[in-house]
N, CA, C and O atoms as a MOPAC input file, in Angstrom:
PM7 MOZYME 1SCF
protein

 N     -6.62100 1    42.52000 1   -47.71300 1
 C     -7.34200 1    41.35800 1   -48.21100 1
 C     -7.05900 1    41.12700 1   -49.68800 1
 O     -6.92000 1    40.04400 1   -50.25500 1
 N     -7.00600 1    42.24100 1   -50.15700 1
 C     -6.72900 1    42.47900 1   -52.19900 1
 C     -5.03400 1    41.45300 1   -51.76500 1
 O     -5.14000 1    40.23200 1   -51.65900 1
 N     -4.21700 1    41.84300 1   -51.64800 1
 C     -2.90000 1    41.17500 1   -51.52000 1
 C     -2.98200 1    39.59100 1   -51.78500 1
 O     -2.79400 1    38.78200 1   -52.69300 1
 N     -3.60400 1    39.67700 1   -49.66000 1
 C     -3.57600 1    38.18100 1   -49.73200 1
 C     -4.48600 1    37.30600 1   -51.10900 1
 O     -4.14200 1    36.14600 1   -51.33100 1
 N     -5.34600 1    37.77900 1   -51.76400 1
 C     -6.35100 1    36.77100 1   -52.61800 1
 C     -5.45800 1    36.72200 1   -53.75100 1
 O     -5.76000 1    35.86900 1   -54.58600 1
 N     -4.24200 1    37.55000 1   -54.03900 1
 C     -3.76500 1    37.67900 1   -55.35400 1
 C     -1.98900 1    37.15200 1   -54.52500 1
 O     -0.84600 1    37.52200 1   -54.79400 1
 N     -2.49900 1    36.21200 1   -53.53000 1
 C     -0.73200 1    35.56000 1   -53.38400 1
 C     -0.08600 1    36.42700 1   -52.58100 1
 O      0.84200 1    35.64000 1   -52.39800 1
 N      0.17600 1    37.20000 1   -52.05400 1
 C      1.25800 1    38.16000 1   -51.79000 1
 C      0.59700 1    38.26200 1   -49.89600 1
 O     -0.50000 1    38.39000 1   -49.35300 1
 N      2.20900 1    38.09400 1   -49.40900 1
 C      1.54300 1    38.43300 1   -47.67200 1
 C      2.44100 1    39.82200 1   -46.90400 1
 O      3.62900 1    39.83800 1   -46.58300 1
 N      1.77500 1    40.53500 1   -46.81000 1
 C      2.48800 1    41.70700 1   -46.45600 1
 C      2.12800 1    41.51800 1   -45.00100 1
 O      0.97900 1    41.40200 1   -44.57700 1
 N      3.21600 1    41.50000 1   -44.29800 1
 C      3.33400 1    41.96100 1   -42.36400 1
 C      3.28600 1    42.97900 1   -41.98200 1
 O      4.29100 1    43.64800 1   -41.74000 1
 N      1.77100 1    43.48700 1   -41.78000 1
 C      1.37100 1    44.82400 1   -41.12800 1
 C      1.65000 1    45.84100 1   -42.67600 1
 O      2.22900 1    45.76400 1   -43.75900 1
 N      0.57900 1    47.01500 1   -41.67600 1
 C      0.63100 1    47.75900 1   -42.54200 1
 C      1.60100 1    49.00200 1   -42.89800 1
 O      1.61200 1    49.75600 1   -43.87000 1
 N      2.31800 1    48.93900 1   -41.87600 1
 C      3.57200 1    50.16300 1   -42.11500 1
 C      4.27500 1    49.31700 1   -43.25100 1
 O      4.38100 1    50.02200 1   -44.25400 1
 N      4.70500 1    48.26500 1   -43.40800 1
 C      5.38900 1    47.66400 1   -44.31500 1
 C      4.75800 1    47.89000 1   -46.04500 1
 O      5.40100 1    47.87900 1   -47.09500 1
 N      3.20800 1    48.09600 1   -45.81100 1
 C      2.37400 1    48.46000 1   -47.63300 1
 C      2.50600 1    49.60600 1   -47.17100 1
 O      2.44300 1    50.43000 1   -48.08400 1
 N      2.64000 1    50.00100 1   -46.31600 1
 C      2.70900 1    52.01100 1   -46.65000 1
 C      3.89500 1    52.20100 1   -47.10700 1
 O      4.01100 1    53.02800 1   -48.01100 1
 N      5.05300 1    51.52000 1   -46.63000 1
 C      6.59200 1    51.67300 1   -47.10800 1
 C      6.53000 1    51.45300 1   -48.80700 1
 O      7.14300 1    52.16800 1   -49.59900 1
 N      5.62500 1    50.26700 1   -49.19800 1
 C      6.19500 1    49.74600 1   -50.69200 1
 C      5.70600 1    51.47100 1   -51.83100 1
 O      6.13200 1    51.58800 1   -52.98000 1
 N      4.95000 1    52.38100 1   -51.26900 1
 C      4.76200 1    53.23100 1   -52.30300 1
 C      5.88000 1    54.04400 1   -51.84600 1
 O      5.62700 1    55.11000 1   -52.40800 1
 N      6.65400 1    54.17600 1   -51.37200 1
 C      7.84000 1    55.08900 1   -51.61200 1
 C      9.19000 1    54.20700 1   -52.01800 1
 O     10.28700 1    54.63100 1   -51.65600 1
 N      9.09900 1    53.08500 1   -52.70700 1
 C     10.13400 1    52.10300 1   -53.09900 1
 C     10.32000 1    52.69800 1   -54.20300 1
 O      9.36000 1    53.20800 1   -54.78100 1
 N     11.86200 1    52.76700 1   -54.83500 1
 C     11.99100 1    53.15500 1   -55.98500 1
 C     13.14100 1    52.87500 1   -56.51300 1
 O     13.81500 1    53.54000 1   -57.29900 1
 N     13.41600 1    51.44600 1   -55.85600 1
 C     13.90300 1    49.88500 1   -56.84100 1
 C     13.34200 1    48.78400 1   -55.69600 1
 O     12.80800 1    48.80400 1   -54.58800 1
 N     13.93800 1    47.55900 1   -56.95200 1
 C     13.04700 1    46.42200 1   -56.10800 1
 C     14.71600 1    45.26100 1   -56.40600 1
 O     15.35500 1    45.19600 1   -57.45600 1
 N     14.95000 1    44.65100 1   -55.34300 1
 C     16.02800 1    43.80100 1   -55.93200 1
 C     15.09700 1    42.39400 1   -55.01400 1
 O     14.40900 1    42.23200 1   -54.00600 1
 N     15.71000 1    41.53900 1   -56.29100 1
 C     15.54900 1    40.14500 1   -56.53400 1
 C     16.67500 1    39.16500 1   -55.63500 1
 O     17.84400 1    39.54000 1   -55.72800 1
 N     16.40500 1    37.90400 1   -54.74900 1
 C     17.60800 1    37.49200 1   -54.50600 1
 C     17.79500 1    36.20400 1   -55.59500 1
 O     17.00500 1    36.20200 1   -56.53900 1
 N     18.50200 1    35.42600 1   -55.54500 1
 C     18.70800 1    34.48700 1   -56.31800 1
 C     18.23700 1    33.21800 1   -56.19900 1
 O     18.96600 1    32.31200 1   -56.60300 1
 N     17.53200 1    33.04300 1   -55.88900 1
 C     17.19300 1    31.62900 1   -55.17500 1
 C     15.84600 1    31.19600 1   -56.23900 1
 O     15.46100 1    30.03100 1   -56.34600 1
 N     15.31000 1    32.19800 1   -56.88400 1
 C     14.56200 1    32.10900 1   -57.99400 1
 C     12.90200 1    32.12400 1   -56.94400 1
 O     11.85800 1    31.82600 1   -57.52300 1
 N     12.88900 1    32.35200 1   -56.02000 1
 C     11.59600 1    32.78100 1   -55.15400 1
 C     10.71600 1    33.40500 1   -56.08400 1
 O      9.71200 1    32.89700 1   -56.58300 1
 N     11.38200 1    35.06700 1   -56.36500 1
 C     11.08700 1    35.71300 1   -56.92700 1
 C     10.57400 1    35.76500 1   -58.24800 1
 O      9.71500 1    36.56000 1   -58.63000 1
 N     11.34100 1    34.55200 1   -59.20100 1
 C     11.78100 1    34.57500 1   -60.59500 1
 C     10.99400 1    33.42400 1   -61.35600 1
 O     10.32000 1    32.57600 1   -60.77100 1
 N     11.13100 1    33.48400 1   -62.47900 1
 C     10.32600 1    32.13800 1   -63.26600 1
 C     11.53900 1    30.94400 1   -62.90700 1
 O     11.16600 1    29.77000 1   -62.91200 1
 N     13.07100 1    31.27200 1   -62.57800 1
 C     13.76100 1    30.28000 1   -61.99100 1
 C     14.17700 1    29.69400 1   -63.33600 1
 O     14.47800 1    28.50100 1   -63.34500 1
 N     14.23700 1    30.47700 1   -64.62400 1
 C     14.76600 1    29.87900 1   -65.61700 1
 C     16.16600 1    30.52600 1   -65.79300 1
 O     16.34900 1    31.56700 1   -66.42500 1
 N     17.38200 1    29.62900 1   -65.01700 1
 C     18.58500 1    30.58600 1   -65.53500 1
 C     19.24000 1    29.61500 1   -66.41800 1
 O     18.88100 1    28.49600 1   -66.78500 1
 N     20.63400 1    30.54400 1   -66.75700 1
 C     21.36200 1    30.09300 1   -67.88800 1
 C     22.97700 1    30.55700 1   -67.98500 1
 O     23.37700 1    31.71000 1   -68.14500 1
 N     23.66600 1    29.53500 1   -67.86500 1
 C     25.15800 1    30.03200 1   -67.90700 1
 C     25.62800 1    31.12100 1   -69.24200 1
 O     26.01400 1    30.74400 1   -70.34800 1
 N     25.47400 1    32.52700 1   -68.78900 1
 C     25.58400 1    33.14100 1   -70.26200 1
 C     27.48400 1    33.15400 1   -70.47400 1
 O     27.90400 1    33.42700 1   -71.59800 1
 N     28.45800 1    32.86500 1   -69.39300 1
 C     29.87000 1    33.43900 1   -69.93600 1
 C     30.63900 1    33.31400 1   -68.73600 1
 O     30.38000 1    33.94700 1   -67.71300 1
 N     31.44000 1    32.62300 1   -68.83500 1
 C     32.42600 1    31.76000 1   -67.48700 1
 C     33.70600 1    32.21100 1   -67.68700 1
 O     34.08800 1    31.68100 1   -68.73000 1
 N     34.62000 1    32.95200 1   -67.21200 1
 C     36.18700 1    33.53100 1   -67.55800 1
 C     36.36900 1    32.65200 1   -66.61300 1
 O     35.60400 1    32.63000 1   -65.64800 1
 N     37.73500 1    31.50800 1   -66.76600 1
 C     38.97200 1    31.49300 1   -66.10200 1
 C     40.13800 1    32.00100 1   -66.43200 1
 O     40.83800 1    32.10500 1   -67.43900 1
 N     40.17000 1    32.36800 1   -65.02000 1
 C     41.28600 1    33.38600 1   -64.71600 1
 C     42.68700 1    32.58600 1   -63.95100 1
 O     42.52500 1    31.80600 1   -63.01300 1
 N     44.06900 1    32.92300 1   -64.52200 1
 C     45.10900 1    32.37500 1   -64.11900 1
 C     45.30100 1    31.53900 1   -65.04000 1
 O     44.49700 1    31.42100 1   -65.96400 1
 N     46.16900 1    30.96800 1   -64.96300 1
 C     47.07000 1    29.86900 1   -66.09300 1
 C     47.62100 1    28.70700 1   -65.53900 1
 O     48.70400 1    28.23300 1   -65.88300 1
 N     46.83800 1    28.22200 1   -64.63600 1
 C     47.18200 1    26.98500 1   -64.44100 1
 C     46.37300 1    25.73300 1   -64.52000 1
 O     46.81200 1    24.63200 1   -64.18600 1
 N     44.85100 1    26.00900 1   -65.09800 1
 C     44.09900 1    25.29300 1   -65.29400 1
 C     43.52800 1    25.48400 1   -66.67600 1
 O     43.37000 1    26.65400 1   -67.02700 1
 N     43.17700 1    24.48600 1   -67.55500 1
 C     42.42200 1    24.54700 1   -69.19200 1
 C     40.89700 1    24.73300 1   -69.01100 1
 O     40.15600 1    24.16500 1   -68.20900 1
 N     40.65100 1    25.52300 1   -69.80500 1
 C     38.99400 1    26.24600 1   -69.18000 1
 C     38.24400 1    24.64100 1   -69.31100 1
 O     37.57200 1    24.48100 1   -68.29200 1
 N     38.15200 1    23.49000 1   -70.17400 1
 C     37.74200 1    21.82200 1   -70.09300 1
 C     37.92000 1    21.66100 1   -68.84600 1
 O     36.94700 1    21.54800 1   -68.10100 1
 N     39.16800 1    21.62100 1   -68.39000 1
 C     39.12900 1    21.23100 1   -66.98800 1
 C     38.28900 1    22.20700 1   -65.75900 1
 O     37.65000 1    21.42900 1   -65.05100 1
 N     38.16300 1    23.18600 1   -65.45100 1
 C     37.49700 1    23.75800 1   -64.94400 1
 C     35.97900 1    23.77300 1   -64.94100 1
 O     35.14400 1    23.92900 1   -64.05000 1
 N     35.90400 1    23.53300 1   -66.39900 1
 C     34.36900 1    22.77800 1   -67.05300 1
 C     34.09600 1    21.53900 1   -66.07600 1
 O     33.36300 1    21.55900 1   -65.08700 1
 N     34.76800 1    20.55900 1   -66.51300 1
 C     34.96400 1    19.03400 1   -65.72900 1
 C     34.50600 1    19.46500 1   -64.40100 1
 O     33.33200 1    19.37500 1   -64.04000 1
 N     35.50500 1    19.95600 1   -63.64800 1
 C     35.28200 1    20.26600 1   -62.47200 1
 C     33.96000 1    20.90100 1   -61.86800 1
 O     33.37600 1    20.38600 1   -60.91500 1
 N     33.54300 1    22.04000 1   -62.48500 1
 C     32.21400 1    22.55600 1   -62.12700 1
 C     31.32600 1    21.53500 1   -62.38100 1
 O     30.86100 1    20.86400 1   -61.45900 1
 N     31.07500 1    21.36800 1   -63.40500 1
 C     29.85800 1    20.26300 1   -63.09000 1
 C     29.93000 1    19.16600 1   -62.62400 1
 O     28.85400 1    18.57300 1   -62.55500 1
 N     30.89900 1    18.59000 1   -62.22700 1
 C     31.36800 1    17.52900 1   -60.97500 1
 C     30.57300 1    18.04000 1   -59.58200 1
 O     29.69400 1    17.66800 1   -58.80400 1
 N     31.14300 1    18.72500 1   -59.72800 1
 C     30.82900 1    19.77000 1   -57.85600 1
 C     29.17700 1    19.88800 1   -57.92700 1
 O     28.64100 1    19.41600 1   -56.92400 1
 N     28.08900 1    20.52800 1   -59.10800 1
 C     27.18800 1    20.61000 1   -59.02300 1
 C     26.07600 1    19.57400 1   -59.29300 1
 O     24.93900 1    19.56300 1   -58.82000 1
 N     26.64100 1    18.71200 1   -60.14700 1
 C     25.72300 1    17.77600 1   -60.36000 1
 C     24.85300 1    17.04800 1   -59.22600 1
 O     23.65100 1    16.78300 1   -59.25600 1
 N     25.50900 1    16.87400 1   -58.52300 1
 C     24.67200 1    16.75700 1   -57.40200 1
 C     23.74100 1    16.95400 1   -55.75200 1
 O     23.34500 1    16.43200 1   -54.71100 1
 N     23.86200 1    18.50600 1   -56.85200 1
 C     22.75100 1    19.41300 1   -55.90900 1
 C     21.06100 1    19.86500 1   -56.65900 1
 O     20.61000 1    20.45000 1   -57.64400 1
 N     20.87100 1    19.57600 1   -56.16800 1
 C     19.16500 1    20.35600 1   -56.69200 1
 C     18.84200 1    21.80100 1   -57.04800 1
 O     17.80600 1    22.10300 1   -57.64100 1
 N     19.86600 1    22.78200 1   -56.62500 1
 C     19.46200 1    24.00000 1   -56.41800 1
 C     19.36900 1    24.10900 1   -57.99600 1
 O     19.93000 1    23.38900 1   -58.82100 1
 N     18.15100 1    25.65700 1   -58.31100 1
 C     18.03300 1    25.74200 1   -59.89900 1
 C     19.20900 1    25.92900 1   -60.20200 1
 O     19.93600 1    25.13400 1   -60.79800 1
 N     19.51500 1    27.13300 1   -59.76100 1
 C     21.46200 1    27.58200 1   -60.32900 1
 C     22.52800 1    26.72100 1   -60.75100 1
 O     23.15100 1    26.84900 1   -61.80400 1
 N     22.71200 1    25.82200 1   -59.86500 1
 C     23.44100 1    24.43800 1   -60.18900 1
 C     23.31600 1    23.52600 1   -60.99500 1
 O     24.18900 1    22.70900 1   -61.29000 1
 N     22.02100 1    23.59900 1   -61.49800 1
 C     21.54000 1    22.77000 1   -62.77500 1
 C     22.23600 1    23.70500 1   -63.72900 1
 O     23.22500 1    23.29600 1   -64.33700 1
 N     21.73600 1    25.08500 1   -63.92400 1
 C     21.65600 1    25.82800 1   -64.93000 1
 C     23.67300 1    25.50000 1   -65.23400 1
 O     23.99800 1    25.82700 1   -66.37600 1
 N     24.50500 1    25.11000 1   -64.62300 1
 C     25.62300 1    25.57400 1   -64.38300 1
 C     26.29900 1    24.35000 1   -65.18600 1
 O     27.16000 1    24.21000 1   -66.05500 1
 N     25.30000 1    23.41100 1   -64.29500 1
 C     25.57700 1    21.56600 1   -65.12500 1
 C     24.85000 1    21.64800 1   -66.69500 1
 O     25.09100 1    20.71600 1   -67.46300 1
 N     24.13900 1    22.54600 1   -67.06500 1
 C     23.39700 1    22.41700 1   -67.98000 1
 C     24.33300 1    23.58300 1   -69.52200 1
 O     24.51400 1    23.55100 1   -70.73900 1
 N     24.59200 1    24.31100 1   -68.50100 1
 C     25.94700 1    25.18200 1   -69.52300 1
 C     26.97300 1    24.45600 1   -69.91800 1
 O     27.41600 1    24.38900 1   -71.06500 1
 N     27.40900 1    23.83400 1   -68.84100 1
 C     28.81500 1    23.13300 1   -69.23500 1
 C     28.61600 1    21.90200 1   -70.57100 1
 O     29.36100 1    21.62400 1   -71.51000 1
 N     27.29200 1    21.36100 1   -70.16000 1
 C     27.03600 1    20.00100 1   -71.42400 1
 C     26.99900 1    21.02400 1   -72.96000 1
 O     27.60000 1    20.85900 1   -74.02100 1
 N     25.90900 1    22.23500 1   -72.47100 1
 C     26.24100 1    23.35500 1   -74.29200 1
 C     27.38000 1    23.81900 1   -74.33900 1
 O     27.52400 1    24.72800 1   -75.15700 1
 N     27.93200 1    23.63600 1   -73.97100 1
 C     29.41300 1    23.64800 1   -74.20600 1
 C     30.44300 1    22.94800 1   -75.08800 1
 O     31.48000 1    23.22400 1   -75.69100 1
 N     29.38400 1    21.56400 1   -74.79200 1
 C     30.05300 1    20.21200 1   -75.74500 1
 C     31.07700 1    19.52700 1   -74.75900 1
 O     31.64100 1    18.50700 1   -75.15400 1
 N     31.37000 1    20.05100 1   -73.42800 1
 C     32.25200 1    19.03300 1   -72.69300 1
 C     31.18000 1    17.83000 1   -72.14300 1
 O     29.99900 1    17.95600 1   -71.81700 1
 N     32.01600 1    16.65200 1   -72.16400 1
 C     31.01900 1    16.19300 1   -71.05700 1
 C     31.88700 1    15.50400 1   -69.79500 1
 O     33.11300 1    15.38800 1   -69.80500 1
 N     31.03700 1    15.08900 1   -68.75100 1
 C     31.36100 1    15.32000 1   -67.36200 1
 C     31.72500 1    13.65800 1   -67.43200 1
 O     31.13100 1    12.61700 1   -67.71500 1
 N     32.97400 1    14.04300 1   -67.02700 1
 C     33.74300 1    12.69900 1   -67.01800 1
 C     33.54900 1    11.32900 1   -65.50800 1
 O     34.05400 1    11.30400 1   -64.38600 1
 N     32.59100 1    10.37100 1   -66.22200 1
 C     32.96100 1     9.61400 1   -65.06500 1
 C     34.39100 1     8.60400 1   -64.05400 1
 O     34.39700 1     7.71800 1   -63.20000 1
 N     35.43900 1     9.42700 1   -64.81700 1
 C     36.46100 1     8.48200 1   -64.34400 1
 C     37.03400 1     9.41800 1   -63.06500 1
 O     37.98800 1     9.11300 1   -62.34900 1
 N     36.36900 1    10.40700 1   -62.98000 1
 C     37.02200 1    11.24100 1   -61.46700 1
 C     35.68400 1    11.47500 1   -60.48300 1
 O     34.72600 1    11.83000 1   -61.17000 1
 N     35.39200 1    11.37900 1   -59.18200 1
 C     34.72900 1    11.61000 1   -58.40200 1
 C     35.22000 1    12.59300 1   -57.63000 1
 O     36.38900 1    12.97800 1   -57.60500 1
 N     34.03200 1    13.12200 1   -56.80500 1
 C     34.13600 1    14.21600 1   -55.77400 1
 C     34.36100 1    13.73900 1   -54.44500 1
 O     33.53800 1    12.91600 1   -54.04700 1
 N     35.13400 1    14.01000 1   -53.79300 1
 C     35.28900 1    13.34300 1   -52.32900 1
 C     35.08600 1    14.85700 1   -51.29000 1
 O     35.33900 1    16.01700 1   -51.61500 1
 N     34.65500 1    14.44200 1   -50.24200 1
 C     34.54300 1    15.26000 1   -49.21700 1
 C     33.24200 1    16.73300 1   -49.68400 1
 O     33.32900 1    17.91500 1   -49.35100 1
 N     32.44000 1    16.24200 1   -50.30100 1
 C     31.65700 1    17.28400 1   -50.99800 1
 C     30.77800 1    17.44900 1   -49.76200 1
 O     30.24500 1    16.51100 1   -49.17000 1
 N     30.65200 1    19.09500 1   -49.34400 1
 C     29.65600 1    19.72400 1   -48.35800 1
 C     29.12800 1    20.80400 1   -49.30400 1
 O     29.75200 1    21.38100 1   -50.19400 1
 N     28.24300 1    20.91300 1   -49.04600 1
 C     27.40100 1    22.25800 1   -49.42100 1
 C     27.54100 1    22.99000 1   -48.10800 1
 O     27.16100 1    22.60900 1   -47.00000 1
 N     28.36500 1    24.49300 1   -48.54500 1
 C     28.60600 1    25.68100 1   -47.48000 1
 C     27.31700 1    26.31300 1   -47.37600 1
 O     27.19800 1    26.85400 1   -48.47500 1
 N     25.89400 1    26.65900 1   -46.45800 1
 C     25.13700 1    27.43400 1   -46.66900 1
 C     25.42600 1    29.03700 1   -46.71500 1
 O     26.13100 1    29.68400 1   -45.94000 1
 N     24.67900 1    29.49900 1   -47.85100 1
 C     24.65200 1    30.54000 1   -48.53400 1
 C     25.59800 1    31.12200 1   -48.67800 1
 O     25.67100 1    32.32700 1   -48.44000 1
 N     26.97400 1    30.11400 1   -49.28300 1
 C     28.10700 1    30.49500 1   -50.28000 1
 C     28.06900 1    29.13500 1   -51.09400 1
 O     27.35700 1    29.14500 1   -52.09800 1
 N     28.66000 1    28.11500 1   -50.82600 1
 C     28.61700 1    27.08100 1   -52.53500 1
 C     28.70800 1    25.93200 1   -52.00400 1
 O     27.91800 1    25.41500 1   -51.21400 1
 N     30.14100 1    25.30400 1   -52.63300 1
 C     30.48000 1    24.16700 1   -52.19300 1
 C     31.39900 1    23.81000 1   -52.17800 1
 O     32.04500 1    24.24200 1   -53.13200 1
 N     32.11300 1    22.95600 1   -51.35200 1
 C     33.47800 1    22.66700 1   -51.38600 1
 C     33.53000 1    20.96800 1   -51.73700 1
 O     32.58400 1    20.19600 1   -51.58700 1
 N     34.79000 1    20.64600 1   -52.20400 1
 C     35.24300 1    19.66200 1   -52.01300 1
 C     36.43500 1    18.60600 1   -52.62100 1
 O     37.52500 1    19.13600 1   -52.40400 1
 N     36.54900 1    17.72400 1   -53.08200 1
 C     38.22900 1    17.20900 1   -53.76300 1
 C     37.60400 1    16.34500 1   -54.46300 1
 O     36.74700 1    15.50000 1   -54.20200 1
 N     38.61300 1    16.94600 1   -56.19200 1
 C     38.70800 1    16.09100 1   -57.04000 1
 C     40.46200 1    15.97500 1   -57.24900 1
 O     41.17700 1    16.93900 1   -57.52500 1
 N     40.92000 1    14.61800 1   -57.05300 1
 C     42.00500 1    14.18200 1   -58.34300 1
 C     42.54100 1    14.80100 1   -56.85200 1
 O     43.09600 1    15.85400 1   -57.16600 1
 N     42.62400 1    14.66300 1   -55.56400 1
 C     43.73600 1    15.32400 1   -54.53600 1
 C     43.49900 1    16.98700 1   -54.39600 1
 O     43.75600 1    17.62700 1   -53.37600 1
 N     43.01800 1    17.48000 1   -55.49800 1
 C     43.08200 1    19.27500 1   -55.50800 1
 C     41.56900 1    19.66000 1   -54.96800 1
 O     40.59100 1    19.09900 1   -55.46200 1
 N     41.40000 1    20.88500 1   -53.67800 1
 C     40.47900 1    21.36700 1   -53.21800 1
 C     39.48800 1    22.17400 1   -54.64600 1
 O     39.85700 1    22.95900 1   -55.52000 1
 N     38.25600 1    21.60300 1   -54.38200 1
 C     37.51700 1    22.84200 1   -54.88500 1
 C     36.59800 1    23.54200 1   -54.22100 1
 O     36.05900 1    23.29000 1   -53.14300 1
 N     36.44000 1    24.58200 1   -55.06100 1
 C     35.22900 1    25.63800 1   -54.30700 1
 C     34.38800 1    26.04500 1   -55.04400 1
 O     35.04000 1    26.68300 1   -55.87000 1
 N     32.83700 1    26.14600 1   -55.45100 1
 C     31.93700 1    27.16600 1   -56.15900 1
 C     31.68600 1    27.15400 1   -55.50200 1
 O     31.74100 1    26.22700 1   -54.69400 1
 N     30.95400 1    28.80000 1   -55.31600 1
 C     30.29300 1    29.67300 1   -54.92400 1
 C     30.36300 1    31.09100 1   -54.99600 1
 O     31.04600 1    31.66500 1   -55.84400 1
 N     29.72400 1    31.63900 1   -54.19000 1
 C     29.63500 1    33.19900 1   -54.43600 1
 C     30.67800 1    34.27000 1   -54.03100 1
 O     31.76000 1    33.68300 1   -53.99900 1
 N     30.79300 1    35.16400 1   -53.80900 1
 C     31.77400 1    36.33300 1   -53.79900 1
 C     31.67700 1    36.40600 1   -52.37300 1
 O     32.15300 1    37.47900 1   -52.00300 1
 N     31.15900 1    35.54400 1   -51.18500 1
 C     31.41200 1    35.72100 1   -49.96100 1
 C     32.53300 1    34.22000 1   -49.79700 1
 O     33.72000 1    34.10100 1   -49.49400 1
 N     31.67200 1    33.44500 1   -50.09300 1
 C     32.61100 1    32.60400 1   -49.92300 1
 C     34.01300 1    32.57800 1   -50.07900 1
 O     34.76000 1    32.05200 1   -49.25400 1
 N     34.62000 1    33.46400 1   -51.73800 1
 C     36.10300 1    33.47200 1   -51.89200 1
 C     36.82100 1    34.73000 1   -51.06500 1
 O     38.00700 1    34.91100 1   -50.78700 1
 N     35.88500 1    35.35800 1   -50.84100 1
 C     36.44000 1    36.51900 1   -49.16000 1
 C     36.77200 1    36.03400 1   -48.37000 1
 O     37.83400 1    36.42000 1   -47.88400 1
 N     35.95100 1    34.70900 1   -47.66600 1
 C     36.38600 1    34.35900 1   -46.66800 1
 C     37.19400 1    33.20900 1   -46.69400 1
 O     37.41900 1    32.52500 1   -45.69500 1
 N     37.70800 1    32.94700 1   -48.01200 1
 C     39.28000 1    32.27700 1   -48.35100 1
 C     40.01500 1    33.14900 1   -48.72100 1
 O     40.96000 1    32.75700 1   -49.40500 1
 N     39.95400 1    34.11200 1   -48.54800 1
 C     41.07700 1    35.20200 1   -48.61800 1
 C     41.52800 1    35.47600 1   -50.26100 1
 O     42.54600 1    36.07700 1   -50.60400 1
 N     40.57400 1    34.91900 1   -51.11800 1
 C     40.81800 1    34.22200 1   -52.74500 1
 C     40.13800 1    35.22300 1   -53.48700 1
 O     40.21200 1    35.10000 1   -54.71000 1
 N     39.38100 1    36.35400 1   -52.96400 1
 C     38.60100 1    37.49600 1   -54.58200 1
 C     39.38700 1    38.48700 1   -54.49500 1
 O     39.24400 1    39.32400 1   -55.38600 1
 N     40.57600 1    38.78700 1   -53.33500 1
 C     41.16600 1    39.77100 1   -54.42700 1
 C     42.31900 1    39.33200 1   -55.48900 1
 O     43.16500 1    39.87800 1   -56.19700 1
 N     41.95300 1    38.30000 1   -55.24700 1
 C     43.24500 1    38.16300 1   -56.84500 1
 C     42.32800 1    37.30100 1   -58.26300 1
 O     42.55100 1    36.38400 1   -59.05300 1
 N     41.36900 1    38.14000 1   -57.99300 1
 C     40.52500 1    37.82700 1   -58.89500 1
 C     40.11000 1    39.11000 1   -59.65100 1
 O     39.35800 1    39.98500 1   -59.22100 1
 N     40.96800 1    39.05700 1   -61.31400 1
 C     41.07800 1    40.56800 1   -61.73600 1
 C     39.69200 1    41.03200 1   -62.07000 1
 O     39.50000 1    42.19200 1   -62.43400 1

């Protein structure tokens, strides 16, 4: 009853007998957990065929028009950055992949954000030093 009045819903009680022998707690990302205040702290591109501006351009192309917090935070790095997001190129074919990123085409060339499952299953993180 203490739980539920203070927010929190635990399913059965083997599950609160489990939390006193916990000894870490991991967070997922979705900001459930979190005050949901993130922040692009440090973006490497990697390879030499793209100018980190352009990759800038590109990311916040792809995110701008999603809601998720992360994606703001991502559109919101790139503007402190001092680039800004060019309206003379659009996104075509833009899907949101659930729980990896997003795909889609700017300028003819595929893109992708998302997470470290997603570029596995393009066969694309191990050549990511």
């Amino acid at each position: 009853a203490a739980t539920a009045q203070n927010g929190v819903l635990v399913k059965g009680g083997a599950h609160l007998e489990a939390l006193g022998q916990l000894k870490h707690v991991c967070f997922d990302k979705t900001g459930t957990l979190t005050a949901g205040d993130y922040k692009l702290l440090k973006l490497n591109v990697f390879g030499n065929k793209s100018k980190r501006q352009d990759v800038l351009q590109y990311l916040a192309l792809m995110e701008d028009r999603a809601t998720h917090p992360l994606a703001k935070s991502l559109v919101d790095g790139v503007k402190a950055e001092g680039v800004t997001i060019p309206t003379s190129l659009f996104v075509k074919d833009h899907t949101f992949l659930a729980g990896e990123g997003v795909e889609g085409s700017i300028n003819g060339k595929k893109v992708y954000v998302g997470n470290e499952r997603l570029f596995r299953r393009l066969g694309m993180f191990e050549s990511i030093p």
